[in-house]
C-alpha positions in Angstrom: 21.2 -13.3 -17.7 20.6 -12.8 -13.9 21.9 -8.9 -14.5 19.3 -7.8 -17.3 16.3 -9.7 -15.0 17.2 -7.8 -11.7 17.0 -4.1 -13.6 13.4 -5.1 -15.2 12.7 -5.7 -11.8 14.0 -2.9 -10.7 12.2 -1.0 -13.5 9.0 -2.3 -12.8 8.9 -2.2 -9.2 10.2 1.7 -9.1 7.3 2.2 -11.9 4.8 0.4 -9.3 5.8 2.3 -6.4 5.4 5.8 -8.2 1.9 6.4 -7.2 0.7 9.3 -6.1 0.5 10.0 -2.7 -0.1 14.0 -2.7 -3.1 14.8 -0.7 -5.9 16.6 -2.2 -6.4 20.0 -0.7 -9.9 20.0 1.0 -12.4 21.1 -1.0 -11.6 19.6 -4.0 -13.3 16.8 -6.2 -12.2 13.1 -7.2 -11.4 14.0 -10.4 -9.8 10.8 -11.2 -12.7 8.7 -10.0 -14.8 11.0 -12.0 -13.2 10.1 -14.6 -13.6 6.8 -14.7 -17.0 6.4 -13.4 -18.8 8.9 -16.2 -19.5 6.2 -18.5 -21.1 4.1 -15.8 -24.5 2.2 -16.9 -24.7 0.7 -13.6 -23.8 0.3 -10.1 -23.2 -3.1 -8.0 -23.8 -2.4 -4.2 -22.6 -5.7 -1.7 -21.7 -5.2 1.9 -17.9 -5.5 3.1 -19.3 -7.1 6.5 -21.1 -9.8 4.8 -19.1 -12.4 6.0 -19.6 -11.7 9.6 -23.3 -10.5 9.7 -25.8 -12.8 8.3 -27.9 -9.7 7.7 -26.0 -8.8 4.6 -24.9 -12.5 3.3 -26.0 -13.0 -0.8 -27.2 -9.4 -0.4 -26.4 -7.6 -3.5 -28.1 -4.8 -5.0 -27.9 -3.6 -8.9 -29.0 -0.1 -9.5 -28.8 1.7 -12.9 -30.7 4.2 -15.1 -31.6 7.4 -13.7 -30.6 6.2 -10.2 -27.4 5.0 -11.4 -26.5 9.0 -13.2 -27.7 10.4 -9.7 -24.9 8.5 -7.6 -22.6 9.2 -9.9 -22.8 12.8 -10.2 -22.9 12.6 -6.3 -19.6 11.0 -6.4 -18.5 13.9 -9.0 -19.1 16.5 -6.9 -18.4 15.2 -3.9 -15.6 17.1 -1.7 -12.3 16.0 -0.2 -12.8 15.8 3.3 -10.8 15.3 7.1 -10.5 11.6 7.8 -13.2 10.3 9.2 -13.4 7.1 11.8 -16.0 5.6 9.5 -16.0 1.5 8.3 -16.9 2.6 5.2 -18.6 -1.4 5.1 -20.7 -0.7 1.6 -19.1 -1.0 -1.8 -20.6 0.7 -5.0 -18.9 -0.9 -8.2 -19.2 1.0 -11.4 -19.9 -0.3 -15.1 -20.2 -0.1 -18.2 -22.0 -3.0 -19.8 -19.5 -5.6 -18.0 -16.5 -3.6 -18.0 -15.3 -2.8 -14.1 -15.0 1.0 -14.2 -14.1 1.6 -10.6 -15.4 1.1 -6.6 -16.0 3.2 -4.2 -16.5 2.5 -0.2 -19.6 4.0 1.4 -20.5 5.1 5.0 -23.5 7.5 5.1 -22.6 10.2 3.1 -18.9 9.9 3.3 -17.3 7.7 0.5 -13.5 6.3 0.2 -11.9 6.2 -3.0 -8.2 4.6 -3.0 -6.1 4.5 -0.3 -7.8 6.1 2.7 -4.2 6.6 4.6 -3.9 8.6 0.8 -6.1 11.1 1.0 -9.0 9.4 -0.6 -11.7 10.4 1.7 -14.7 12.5 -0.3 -18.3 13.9 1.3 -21.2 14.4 -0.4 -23.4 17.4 0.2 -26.2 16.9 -2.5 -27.8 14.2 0.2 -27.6 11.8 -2.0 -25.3 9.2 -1.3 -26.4 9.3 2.4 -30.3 8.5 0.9 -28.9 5.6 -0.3 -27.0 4.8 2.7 -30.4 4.7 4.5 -32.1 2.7 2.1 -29.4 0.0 2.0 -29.8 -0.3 5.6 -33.5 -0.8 5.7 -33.1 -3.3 3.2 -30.7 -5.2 5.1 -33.0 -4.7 8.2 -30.0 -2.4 10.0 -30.4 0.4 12.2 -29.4 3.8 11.7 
């Protein structure tokens, strides 16, 4: 009984640790994030940092319709980039209706998707994502 438990385990562990961990070659786009953010009907914004600054505690920010469809194309065509330094302290959460589609981390116009030791480090050159950056921050009352 103890035999057949230990190889599920094994199974399912091996299975878990099979992620992939290729890098992206610079220039390229998420294509898995975009993916699973193309059905997106809105976007969830809430600070990472909110439970050491005041300045972003309860804030929370829903943004959808033609806004929404502008971030995520953003996202889309966004290009693998060098590792920044960045805190990356702003999280975008896709959906669909209520379905959680997928989250991304936001600094400026740089955006993390996955495992930033993984390669998951995207830039956006439309200017986009780093508009919203700034408005996110006068909202909050932050400086950039």
């Amino acid at each position: 009984l103890l035999f057949p438990f230990i190889l599920f385990l094994a199974a399912v562990c091996s299975g878990l640790a099979q992620t992939n961990t290729t890098v992206p070659p610079a220039g390229s786009t998420p294509i898995n994030l975009t993916n699973l953010i193309a059905s997106a009907d809105h976007i969830i914004v809430t600070n990472r940092l909110a439970g050491l600054d005041t300045r972003y505690r309860g804030f929370s920010l829903t943004i959808s319709g033609d806004e929404a469809r502008r971030i995520v194309r953003a996202i889309s065509s966004s290009q693998h980039c060098v590792p920044t330094n960045s805190i990356f302290d702003w999280d975008l959460q896709f959906y669909r209706e209520a379905h959680f589609l997928a989250v991304v981390h936001l600094q400026d116009s740089d955006f993390v998707f996955g495992d930033l030791n993984k390669g998951g480090e995207y830039v956006d050159g439309s200017g986009v994502l780093e508009e919203l950056y700034h408005d996110l921050l006068k909202r909050t009352g932050s400086r950039f």
